[in-house]
Structure formats: structure tokens, C-alpha cells
C-alpha positions in Angstrom: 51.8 98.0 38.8 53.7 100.9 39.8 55.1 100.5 43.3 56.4 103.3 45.5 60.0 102.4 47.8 60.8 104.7 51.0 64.5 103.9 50.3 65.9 106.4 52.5 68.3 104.0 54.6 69.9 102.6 51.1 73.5 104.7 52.1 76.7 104.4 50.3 79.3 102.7 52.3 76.8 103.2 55.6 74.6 100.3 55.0 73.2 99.0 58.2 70.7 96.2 59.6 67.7 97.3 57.9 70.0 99.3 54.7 71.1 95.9 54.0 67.7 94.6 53.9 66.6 97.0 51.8 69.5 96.7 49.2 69.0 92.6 49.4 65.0 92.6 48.9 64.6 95.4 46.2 67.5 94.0 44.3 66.1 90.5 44.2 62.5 92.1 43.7 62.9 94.9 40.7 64.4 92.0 39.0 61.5 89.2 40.1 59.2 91.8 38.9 60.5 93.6 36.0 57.4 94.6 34.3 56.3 96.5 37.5 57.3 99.8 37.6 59.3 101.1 41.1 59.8 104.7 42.3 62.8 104.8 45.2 62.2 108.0 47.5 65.7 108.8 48.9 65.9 111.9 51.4 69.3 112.9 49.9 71.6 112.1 46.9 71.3 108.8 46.4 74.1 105.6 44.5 72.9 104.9 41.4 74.2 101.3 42.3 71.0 101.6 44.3 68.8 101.9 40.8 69.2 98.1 40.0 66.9 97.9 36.5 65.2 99.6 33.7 61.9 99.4 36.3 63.7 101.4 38.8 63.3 105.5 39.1 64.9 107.2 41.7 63.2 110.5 43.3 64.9 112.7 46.3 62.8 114.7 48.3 63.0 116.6 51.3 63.9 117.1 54.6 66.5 114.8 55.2 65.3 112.6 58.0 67.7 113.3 60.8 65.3 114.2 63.7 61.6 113.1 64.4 60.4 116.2 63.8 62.1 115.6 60.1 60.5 112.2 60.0 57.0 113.8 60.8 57.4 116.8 58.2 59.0 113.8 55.6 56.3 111.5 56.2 52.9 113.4 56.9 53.8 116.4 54.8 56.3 115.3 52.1 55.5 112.1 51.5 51.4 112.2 50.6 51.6 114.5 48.8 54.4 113.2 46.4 52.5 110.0 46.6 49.1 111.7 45.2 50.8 113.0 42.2 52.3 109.4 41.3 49.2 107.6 41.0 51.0 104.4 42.7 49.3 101.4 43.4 51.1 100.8 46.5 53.4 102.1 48.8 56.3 100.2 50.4 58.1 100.7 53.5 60.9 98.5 54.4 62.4 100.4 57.3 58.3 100.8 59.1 57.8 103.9 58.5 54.0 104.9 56.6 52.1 108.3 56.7 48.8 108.3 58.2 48.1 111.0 55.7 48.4 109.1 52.7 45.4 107.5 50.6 47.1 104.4 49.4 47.8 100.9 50.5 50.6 100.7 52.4 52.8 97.9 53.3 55.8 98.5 55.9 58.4 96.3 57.4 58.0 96.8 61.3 61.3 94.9 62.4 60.5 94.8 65.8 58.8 97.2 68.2 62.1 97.3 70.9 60.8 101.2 71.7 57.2 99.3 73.3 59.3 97.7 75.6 62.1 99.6 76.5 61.8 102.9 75.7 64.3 104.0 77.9 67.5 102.6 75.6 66.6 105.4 72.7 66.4 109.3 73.0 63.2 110.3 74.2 62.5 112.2 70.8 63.0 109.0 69.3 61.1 106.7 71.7 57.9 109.6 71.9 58.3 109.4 68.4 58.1 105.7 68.1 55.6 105.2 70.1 53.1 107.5 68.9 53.0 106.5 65.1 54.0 103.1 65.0 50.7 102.0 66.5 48.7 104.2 63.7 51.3 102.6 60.9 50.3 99.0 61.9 46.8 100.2 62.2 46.0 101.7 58.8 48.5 98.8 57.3 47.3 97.0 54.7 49.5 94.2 55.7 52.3 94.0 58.0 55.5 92.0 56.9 58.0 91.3 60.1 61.5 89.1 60.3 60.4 86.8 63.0 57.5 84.5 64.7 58.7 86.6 67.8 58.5 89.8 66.0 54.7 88.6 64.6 53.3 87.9 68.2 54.6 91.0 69.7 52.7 93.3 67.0 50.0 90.9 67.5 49.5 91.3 70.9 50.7 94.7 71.8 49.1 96.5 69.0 45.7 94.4 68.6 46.8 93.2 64.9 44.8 90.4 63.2 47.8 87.5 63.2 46.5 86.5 59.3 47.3 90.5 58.1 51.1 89.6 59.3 53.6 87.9 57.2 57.1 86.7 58.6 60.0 86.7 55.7 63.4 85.9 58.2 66.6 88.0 57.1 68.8 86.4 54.9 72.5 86.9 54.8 75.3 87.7 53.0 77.2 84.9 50.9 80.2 86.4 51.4 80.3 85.0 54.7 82.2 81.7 54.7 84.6 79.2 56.6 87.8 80.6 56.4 91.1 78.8 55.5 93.8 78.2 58.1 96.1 80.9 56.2 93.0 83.3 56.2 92.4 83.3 59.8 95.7 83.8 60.6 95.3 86.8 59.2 92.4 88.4 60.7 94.2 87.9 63.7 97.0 89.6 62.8 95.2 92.6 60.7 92.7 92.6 63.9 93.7 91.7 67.3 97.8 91.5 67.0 98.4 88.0 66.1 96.0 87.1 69.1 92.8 84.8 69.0 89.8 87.2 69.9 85.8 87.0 70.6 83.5 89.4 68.5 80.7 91.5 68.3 79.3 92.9 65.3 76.6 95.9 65.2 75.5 99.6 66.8 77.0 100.4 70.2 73.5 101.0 72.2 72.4 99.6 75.3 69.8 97.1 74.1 73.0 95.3 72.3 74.3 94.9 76.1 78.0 96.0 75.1 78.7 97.1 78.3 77.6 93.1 79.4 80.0 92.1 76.5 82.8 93.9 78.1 82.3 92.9 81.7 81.7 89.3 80.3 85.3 89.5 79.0 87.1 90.7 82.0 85.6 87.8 83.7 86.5 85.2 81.2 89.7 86.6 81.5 90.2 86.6 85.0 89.4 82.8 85.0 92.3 82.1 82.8 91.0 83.3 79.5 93.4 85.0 77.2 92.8 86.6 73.7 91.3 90.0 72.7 87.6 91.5 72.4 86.6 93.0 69.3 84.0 95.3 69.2 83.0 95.8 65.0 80.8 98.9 65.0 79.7 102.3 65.9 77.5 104.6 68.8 74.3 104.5 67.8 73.2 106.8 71.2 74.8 108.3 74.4 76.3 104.9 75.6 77.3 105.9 79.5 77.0 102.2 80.4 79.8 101.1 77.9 82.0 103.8 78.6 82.0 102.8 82.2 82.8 99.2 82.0 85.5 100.2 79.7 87.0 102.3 82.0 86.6 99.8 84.7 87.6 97.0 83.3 90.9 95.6 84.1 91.6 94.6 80.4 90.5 97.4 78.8 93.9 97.2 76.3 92.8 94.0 75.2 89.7 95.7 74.2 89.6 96.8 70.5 87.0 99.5 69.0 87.3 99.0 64.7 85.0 101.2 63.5 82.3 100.0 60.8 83.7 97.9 58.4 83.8 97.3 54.7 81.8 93.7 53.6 85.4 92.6 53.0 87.1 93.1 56.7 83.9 91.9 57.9 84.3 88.8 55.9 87.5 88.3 57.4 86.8 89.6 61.4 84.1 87.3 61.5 85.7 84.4 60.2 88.4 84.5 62.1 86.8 85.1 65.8 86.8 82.3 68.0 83.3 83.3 68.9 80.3 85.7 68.4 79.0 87.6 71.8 75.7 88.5 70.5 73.7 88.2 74.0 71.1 91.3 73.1 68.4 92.2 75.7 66.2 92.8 72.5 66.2 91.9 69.3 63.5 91.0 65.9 66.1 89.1 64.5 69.8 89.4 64.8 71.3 89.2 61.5 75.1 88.6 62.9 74.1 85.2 64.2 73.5 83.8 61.0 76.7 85.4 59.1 78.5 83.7 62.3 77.0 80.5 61.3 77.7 80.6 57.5 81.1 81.7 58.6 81.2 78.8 61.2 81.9 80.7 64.0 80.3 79.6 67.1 78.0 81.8 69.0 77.0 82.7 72.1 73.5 84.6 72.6 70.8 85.7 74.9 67.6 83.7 76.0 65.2 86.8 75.1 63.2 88.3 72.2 63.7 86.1 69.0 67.2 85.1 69.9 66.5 81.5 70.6 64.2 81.3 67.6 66.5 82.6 65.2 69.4 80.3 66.7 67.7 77.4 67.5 70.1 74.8 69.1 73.4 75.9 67.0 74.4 78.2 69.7 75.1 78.9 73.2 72.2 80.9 75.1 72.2 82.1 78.7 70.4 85.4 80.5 72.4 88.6 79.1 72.5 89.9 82.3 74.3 86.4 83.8 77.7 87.7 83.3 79.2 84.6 85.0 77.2 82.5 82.7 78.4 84.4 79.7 82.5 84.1 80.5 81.9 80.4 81.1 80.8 80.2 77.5 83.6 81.9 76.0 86.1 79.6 78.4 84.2 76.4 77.5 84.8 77.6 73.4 87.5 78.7 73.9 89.3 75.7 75.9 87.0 72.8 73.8 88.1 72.1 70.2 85.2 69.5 70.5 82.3 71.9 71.5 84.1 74.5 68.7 83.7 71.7 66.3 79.6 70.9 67.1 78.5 74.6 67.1 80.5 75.1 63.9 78.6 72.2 62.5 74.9 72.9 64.1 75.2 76.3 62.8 76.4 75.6 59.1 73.2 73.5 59.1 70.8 75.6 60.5 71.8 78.4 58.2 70.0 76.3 55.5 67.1 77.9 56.4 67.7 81.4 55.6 68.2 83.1 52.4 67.8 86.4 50.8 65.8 84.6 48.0 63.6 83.4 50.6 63.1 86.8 52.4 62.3 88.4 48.8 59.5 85.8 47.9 58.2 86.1 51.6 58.0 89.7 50.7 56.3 89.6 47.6 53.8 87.1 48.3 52.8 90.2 50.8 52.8 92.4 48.4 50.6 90.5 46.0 48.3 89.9 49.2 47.8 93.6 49.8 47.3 93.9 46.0 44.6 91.3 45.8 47.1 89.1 43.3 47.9 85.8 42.5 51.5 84.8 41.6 
């Protein structure tokens, strides 16, 4: 079989929610299925950490995806007619893109479909964009793998999707992640938050990851006797005017620290040593930060929407995202309760049991042998 990768999100050093999905599966796949042949199709030079086995060929074409009108040139123009010459058997998506153009079977990974739904947190570009091909990509699908039941329904019912040509493989996570010695979170605090215990949040800075709810959250907590600092782990995604006015209103904006993206290592080490995760998303198809809080045995606190309470099940603390009161008395009760610290460590080092990269990969492939009209 000679399968055909978009790849274009594997990036050096810039790897993020779906990148490291990417990098995890076909890693774990190549190798499960080393006497298929695999054809990665970056959009610029690529990491040739990224070609993981003999079965592996990497190809760059062009434009480099940067725009929709790049993503419509790359994918209607570009990528049928590469995939003509190949004479591939299949072609796999993992970040949801397909072309409507192409006469192959396609498989994409649609990780959720946020843009349906609220449009209004993405560049209209992006959103228009969106919203006019995703429907056609789940259409002309041969099958549809998503990351959660959530995720599965919502394709199901907004785009008119038979549930039986959808497969859910969950996100796995990152082994590095792990409970920290005593020694080892002393030092995150010191390297992160100036010797001082802190809260985190790990991802892009856009509105649907309700930063600017993270930060008013904080100056309440703080204002009811609170103390510690707010780490924000990450980078803009879009034009954030939201966040950059609770920042400048809030009364403890100093306390508020901005790292950057981090390296797997400082990641390691930020999340391990956080009192808690603020993950309380207005939308998300997963929300792979939960779980590395959980292997890391960081409590969490999340939102009640999207796939949120499905991915955390009862290992973490959920309220509305936009019940900021709600929110601060989380972090106060974590923060002041060794006990409840102790149970959500606990009820999230065994609920991460259930995810694995290993799991996502056969999830994947059991898709892929679907489409293909295989048996394992």
C-alpha cells in the first residue's frame, strides 16, 4: 500500500496541538506498518527527524500554506495533481484538510469543527475558509476519524455524516509528563514564577481558550485572599483585544507571567510544578493539556462545554467558563485544601489510564484499513 501524508504542521521546534499529533501517530504508524510505503507532503523544508523509517519519503511542494487563499491554491491545485502522478492508494490528512479535486480515497482528521459554531473567534478569511470546504471534506470522506464522542456527534449532526463512517481515536500524551519530586518543583517555581506557587495555562492565546476569563479569574482569586502567580505557557494565535484588556485592567497584572512556547523539557517542569491547570475553554474537540496535567498530577480546573467534561470525566473541577466567581473559588479551594489537591491528583493519575498514543495510532489505523477495505 502506498499511503500519501499532508505533513505540513510537522515543524521543528513549533510543534503544536495537532503537529504533535501528527509526529505521535505517523511515528507509531510507519513503524506498525513498515511494509507500506508513506509519502510526507511538507509545504517547506522539512526535519528529517520527521522521516522516521525506510517506508518514509518526504516531498515539499508549494505554496507554503500561510493564508486560505494558499490553502486553496495548495490543496485544489497543488495537491491533485501531485497525488495523480503518485498512484497512492490513499490519502491521509491528519490536520482535516482534503481536496475536493482529488480522485483518491481520502481520510482526514477533522479535530473539531469550533469555526461552525463560533466563527467569530478566527479571522474571517479563516472562518469563510472553514466553513466553506470543511463541509465538502467530510462529504467526499471516505471515512472521518475525530478525537472525541463530542467531536463525532457534532460532525454527525451538523454536517449530515453517517455516525458508522466516523471513528473516535482520543489524543494521547506525552510520557514525559510526570509527578514531580519535591526538589523538582521547587524549581519550576523558582525558574518560573520567582520562588512563588503559581496556576497555569498551557496553549494558543485566542479567544475560544477564554484567557482573558483566566486572567479575570485570577484577580478574583486573588482579591479573596489568594496569593501566587498566573502563568500563561504560549503564544497569540489571532488579534487577542479581549486579553489585552483584562491585562491591562487587572489589578495584578505583575503577578501575571507571559513565557513564550516552551521546549517539551520546561513544559515538563511548568506543568508539574503548577498548583493547578486553568483550562476552562468555551470550545474544545479535545484538550490535550488536561491529560498531561493529569499524568503530571496536577489538578485541574475546566469548563462544562464541548468535550471538556468527557475528556475529564470526574478527575477535575468543571464550572461555566464564563462564571468567573465560580472559577476563583476553585483555585482558592486547591489552593487552601491539601486534601482536595490530594483526590484530584489521584482521580486524574487514574483516569489518564485511558489514553495513550499507542491507542490513538491503532484507532487510526483500524480507519485506515476500513477505508481500504482491509482486515488487520
Amino acid at each position: 500500500m502506498h499511503i500519501v501524508v499532508n505533513t505540513r504542521l510537522l515543524l521543528p521546534k513549533k510543534l503544536d496541538g495537532i503537529g504533535w499529533f501528527s509526529h505521535e501517530v505517523l511515528s507509531r504508524l510507519t513503524k506498525d506498518l513498515s511494509d507500506w510505503k508513506f509519502t510526507f507532503l511538507f509545504d517547506r523544508p522539512f526535519d528529517q527527524d520527521f522521516i522516521y523509517g525506510n517506508n518514509v519519503e518526504g516531498k515539499i511542494l508549494h505554496p507554503q500554506t500561510r493564508h486560505p487563499l494558499l490553502y486553496q491554491w495548495y490543496f485544489e491545485r497543488t495537491i491533485p495533481h501531485k497525488l495523480k502522478r503518485m498512484n497512492a492508494d490513499l490519502f491521509f490528512s491528519p490536520d482535516g484538510f482534503l481536496s475536493t479535486r482529488a480522485r483518491i480515497k481520502q481520510v482526514p482528521v477533522i479535530h473539531d469543527i469550533n469555526f461552525e459554531h463560533r466563527p467569530q473567534d478566527l479571522p474571517r478569511a479563516y472562518s469563510n475558509y472553514y466553513r466553506k470546504y470543511f463541509p465538502q471534506f467530510a462529504q467526499i470522506a471516505d471515512r472521518i476519524i475525530t478525537v472525541s464522542e463530542y467531536s463525532a456527534n457534532d460532525i454527525h449532526e451538523t454536517y449530515g455524516i453517517a455516525k458508522d463512517k466516523i471513528s473516535v481515536a482520543y489524543n494521547g500524551y506525552n510520557t514525559a509528563y510526570r509527578v514531580l519530586s519535591d526538589g523538582e518543583k521547587a524549581k519550576a517555581k523558582t525558574e518560573f514564577a520567582q520562588g512563588e506557587d503559581y496556576f497555569i495555562f498551557v496553549g494558543n492565546f485566542s479567544f475560544r481558550k477564554n484567557i482573558h476569563g483566566i486572567i479575570k479569574a485570577f484577580e478574583k482569586y486573588r482579591s479573596k485572599g489568594g496569593s501566587g502567580k498566573l502563568l500563561l505557557v504560549g503564544n497569540p494565535l489571532w488579534r487577542y483585544t479581549e486579553m489585552n484588556e483584562a491585562l491591562k485592567n487587572c489589578a495584578f497584572q505583575d503577578d501575571v507571567i507571559f513565557t513564550g512556547r516552551l521546549e517539551i523539557e520546561k513544559l515538563v517542569l511548568a506543568m508539574g510544578g503548577a498548583t493547578a491547570l486553568l483550562f476552562p475553554s468555551y470550545f474544545e474537540g479535545f484538550g490535550i493539556p488536561i491529560i498531561e496535567a493529569f499524568a503530571a498530577g496536577v489538578p485541574v480546573i475546566t469548563s462544562n462545554k464541548t468535550s471538556l467534561p468527557e475528556i475529564a470525566g470526574n478527575a477535575a473541577m468543571i464550572s461555566d467558563p464564563d462564571n468567573i466567581e465560580k472559577i476563583s473559588d476553585n483555585m482558592l479551594e486547591i489552593y487552601r485544601d491539601e486534601n482536595q489537591r490530594l483526590i484530584l491528583k489521584n482521580e486524574g493519575l487514574q483516569r489518564i489510564s485511558s489514553f495513550s498514543w499507542e491507542h490513538t495510532t491503532n484507532k487510526v489505523k483500524e480507519a485506515l484499513f476500513l477505508s481500504l477495505n482491509l482486515t488487520k
